[in-house]
N, C-alpha and C positions, 0 to 999 in steps of 0.2 A: 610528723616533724616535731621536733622539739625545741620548746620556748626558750630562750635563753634570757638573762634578765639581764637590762639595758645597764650598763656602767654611767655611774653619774660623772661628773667633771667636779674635781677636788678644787673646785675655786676657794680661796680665799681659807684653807687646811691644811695647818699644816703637820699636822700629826700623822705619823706612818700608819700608825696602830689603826687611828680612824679613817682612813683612805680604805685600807685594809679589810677593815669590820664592814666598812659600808658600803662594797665591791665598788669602789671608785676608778675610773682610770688611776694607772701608776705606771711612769718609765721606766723600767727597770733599770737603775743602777749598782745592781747589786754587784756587778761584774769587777768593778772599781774599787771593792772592799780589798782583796788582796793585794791588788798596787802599792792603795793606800798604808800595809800594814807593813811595805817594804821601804815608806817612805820617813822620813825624819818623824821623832816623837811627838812634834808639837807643827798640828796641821793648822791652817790658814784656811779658808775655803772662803774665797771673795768671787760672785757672779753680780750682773746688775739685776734691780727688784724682780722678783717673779719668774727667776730660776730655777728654783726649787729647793733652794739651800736649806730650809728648815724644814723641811721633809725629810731629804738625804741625811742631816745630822740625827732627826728624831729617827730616821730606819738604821743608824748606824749604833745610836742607843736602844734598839731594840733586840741589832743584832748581837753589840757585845756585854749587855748587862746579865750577869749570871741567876738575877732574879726572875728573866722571863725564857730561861732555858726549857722550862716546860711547855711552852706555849710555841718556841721555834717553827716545829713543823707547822703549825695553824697561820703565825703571822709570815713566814718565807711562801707560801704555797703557791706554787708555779712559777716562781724566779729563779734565778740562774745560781744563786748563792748556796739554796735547800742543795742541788746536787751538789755544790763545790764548795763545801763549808770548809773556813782555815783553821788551824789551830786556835786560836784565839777566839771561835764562837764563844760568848755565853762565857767569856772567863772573869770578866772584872766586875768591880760594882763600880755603878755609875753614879755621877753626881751630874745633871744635869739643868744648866740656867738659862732659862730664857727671858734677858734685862728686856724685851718690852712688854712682862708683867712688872718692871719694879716700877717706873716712872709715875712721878704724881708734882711735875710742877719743882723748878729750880726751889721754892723757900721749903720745903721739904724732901729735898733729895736726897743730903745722908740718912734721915731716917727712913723712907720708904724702901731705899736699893739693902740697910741692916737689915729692915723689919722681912723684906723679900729673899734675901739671903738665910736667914735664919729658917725660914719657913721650910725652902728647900734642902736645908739642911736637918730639917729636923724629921722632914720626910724621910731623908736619903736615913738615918739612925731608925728611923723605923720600921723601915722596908727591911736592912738590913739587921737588925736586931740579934739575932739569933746566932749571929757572926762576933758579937762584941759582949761583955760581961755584964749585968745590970748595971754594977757601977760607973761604967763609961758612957753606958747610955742614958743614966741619969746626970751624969757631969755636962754630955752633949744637949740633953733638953732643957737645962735648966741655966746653961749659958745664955747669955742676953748679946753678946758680942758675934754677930757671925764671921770676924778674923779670928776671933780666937778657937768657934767649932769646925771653920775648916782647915784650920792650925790640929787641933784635937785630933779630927777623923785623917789626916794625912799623917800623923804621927806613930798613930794607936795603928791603923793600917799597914804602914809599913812595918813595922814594930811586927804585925802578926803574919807578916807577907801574903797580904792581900792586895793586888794587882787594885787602882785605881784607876777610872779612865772619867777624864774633866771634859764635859761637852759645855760651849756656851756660845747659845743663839741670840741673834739680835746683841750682841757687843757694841752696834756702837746708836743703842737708846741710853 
């Protein structure tokens, strides 16, 4: 007979990727991606704590970021999506924030949510690099303003029609 290895419980994870890596249980909502991609540009996703919502966003930026198109079959494997993937698998680059790393206390709040913004943004130019000129990518790393780099990167983006998709978790730290 053969041993099967126990699924742990993704308590208090909420990353797709690592659920995923770490054979965790995982609901499959994968089924809800195409709905969702017939549904208005700008989603909303409000459940009460510990529904899963940052998981579902972090597996939706896994599903559409064209940086881990290579990795697809590994991180879908045995969900509903791997057979029924939509047009839009793996097409945009992601820019993805999750405001409860920015928080550090009201008397430093603009700068912590800049200094956190910027960071992710300066991720998001590096991941994507190879998409954008040196020039642009040193105009975006050396910005200190993060309205002004994701002023920059939706700009330069559309400019080269490159599909953008804006995920952001925990909105209301």
């Amino acid at each position: 007979m053969e041993k099967k290895e126990v699924k742990g419980i993704p308590y208090g994870v909420a990353s797709f990727e690592q659920v995923q890596r770490e054979n965790r249980y995982y609901v499959d909502k994968t089924m809800y991606l195409p709905l969702l991609e017939e549904a208005n540009n700008y989603l909303f996703l409000i459940r009460p704590r510990r529904f899963g919502k940052s998981v579902f966003v972090s597996m939706m930026q896994a599903y559409y970021d064209i940086a881990k198109s290579d990795r697809f079959d590994t991180l879908f494997d045995g969900l509903w999506i791997k057979e029924h993937p939509t047009p839009l698998k793996n097409a945009f680059q992601v820019i993805y924030f999750d405001f409860s790393q920015a928080g550090a206390g009201m008397e430093r709040l603009e700068y912590t949510f800049n200094d956190y913004c910027c960071k992710v943004l300066d991720r998001f130019i590096e991941r994507y690099r190879s998409y954008y000129s040196e020039d642009f990518f040193q105009e975006v790393k050396s910005a200190s303003d993060a309205a002004n780099k994701l002023r920059s990167i939706n700009t330069k983006a559309h400019e080269l029609g490159y599909p953008l998709y804006l995920i952001i978790d925990e909105y209301d730290n």
